[in-house]
C-alpha beads as a LAMMPS data file, in Angstrom:
LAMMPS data file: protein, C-alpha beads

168 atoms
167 bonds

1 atom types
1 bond types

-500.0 500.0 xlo xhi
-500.0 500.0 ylo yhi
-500.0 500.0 zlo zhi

Masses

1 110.0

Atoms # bond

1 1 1 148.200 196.989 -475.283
2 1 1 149.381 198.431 -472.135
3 1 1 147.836 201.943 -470.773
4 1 1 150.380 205.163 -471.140
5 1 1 149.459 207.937 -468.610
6 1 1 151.161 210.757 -467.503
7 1 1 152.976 211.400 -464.711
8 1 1 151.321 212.938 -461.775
9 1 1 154.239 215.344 -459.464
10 1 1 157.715 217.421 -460.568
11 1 1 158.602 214.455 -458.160
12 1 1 157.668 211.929 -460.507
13 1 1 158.797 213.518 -463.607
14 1 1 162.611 214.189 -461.821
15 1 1 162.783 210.448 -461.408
16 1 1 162.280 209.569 -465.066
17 1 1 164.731 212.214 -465.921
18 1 1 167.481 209.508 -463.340
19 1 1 165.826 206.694 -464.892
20 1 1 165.961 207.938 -468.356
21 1 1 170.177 208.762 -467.675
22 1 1 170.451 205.257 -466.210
23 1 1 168.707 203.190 -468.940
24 1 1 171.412 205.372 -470.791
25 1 1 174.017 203.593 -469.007
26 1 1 172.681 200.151 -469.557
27 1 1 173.633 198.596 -472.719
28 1 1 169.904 197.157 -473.553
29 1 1 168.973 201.149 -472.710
30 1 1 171.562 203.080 -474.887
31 1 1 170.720 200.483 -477.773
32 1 1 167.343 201.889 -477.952
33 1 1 167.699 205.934 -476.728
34 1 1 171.065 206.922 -478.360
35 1 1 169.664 206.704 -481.887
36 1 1 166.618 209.217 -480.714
37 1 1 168.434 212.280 -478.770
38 1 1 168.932 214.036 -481.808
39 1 1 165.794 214.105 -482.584
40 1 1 164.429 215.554 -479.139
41 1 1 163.239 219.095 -479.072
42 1 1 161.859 219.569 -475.564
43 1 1 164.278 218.661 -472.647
44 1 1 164.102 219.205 -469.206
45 1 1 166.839 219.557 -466.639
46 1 1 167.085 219.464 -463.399
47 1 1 170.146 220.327 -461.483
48 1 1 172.226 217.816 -459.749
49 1 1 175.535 217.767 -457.215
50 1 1 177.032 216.118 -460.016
51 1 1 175.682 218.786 -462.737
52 1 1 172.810 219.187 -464.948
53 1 1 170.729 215.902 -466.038
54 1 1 168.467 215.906 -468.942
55 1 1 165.419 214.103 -470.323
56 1 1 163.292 213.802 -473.113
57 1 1 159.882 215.375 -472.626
58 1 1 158.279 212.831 -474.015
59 1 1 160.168 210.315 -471.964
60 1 1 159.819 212.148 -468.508
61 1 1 155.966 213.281 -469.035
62 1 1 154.561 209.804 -468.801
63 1 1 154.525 207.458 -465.838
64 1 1 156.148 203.832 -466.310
65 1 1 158.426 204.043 -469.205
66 1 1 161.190 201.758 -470.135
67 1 1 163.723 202.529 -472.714
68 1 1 161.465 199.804 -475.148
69 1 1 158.241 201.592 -474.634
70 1 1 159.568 205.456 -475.697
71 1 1 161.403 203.767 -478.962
72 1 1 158.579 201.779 -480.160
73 1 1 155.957 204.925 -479.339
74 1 1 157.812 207.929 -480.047
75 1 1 157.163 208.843 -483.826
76 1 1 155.327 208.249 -486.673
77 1 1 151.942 206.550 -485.628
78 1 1 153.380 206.002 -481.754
79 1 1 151.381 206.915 -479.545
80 1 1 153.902 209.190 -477.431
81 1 1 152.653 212.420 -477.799
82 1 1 155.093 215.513 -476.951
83 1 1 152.367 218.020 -476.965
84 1 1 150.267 216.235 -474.188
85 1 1 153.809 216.014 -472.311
86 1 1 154.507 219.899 -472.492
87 1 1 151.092 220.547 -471.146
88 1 1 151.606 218.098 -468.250
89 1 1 154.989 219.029 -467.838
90 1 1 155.494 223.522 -468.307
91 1 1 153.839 224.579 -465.013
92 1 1 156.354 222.394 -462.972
93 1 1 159.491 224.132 -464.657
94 1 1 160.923 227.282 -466.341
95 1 1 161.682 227.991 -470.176
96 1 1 165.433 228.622 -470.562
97 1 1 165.218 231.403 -473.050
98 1 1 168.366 233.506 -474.712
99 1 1 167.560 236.140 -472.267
100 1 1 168.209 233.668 -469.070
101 1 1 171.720 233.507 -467.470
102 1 1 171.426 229.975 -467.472
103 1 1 171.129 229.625 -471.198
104 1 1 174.711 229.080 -472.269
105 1 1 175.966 227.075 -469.528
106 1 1 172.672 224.934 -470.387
107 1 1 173.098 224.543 -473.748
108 1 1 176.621 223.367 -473.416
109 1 1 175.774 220.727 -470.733
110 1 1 173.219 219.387 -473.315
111 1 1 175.708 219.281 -475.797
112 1 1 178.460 217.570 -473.767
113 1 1 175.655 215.279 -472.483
114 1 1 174.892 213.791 -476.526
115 1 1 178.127 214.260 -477.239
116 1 1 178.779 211.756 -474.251
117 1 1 176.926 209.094 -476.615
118 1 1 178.329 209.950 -479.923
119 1 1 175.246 212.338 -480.991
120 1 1 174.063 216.068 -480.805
121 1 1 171.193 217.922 -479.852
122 1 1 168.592 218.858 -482.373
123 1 1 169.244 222.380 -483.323
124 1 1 165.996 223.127 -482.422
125 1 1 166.011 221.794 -478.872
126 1 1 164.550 223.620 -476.088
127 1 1 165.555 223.370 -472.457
128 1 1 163.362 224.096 -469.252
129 1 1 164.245 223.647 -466.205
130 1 1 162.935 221.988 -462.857
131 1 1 163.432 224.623 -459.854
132 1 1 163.034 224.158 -455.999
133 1 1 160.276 227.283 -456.165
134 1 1 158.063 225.363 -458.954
135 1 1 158.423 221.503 -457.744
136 1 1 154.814 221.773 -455.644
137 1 1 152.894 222.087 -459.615
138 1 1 151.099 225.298 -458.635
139 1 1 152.457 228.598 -460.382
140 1 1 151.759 232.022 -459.163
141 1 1 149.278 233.015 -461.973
142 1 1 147.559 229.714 -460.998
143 1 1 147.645 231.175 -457.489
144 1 1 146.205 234.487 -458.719
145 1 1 143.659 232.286 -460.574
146 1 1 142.564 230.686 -457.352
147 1 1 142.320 233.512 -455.368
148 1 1 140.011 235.453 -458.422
149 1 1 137.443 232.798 -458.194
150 1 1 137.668 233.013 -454.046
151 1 1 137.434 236.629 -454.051
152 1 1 134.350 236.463 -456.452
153 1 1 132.399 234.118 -454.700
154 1 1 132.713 236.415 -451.109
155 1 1 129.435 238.558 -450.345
156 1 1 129.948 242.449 -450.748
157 1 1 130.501 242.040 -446.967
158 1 1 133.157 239.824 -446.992
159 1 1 135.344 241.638 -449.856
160 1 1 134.862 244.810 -447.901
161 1 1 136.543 243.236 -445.108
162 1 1 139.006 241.252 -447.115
163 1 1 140.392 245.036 -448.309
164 1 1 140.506 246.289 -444.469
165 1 1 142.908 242.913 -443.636
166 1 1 144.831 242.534 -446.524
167 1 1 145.441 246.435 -447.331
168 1 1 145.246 248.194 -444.132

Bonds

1 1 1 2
2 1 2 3
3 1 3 4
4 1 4 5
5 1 5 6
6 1 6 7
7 1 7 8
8 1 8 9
9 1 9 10
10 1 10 11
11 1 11 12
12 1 12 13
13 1 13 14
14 1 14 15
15 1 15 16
16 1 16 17
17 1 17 18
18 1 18 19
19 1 19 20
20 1 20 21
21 1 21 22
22 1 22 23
23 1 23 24
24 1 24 25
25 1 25 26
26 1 26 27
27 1 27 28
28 1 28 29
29 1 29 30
30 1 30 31
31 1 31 32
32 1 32 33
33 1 33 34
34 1 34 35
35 1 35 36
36 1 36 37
37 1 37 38
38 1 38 39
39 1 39 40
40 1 40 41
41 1 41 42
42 1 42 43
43 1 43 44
44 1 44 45
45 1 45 46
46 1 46 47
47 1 47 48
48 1 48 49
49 1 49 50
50 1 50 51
51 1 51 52
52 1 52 53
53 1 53 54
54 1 54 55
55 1 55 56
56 1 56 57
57 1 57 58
58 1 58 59
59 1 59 60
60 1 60 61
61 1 61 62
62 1 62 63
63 1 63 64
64 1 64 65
65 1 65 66
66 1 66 67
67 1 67 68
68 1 68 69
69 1 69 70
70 1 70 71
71 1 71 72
72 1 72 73
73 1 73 74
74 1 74 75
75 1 75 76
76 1 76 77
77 1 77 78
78 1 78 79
79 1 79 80
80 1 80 81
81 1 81 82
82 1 82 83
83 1 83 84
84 1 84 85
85 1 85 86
86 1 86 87
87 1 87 88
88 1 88 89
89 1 89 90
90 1 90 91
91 1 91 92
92 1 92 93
93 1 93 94
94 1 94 95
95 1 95 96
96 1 96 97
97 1 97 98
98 1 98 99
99 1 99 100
100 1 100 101
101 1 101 102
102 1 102 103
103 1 103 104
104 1 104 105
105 1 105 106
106 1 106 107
107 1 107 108
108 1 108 109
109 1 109 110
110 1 110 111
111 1 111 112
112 1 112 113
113 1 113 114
114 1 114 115
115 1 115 116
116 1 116 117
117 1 117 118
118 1 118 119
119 1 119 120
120 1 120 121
121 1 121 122
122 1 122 123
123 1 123 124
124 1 124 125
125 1 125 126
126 1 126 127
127 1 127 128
128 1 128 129
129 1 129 130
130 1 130 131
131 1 131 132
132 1 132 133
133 1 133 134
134 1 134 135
135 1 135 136
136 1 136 137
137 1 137 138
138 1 138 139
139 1 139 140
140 1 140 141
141 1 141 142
142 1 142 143
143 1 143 144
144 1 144 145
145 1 145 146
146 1 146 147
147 1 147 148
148 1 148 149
149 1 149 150
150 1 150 151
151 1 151 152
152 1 152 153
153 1 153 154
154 1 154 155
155 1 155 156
156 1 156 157
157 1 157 158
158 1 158 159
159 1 159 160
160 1 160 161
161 1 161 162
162 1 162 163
163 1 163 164
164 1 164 165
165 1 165 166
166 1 166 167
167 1 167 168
């Protein structure tokens, strides 16, 4: 039985996103995927010239997927696992929330995008998004993480002077 791992980059997981949409287009493809998109709850976007394109998380979060592999492993006893994929896959992108001016216009390209292939979205989908500011993996509270443990490590010396450079 092959290995599934997870991606490793935003870069990565935007590529499964186009290879999820063109396995779509494929006959072979749509045979296995169209029956599953209403059954997705976490997509992820990322915008396009042509638009918004969407993928499943569980589709996008691992590395080497075919259209084959996510229907025989996504499930009951597959070994897909959307809850490992989230983890991989929140600190490259942004929640849409009601609150975001994005939400709507979101929502609807979803809807138009199952629609496209005779199907809906689960009415409990979620959508986040993949932005320019997040593709590097490294958030700002990670940032502020990083710099905690720095800033403990320095000498009494060394934080002194860190305060007269960064707050003079």
């Amino acid at each position: 039985m092959k290995a599934i791992t997870l991606v490793q980059s935003t870069q990565e997981a935007i590529e499964n996103i186009t290879l999820f949409n063109s396995l779509l287009q494929d006959e072979k493809g749509r045979s296995h995927l169209v029956r599953l998109l209403p059954h997705v709850q976490s997509w992820y976007a990322v915008k396009t010239a042509e638009g918004y394109r969407f993928g499943p998380s569980k589709f996008i979060g691992y590395a080497g997927m075919s259209a084959e592999l996510y229907a025989s492993e996504t499930g009951a006893g597959g070994r897909l696992d959307g809850r490992v994929t989230e983890k991989k896959l929140s600190p490259w992108a942004v929640p849409v929330s009601e609150e975001d001016a994005r939400f709507a216009q979101l929502n609807t390209a979803l809807a138009r995008f199952c629609a496209a292939y005779g199907t809906f979205p689960n009415s409990r989908s979620r959508i986040s998004i993949f932005e320019p500011s997040k593709k590097e993996g490294v958030t700002e509270m990670e940032q502020v993480r990083a710099l905690c443990v720095l800033i403990g490590a320095l000498s009494e010396k060394g934080k002194r002077e860190l305060k007269r450079l960064a707050f003079a």
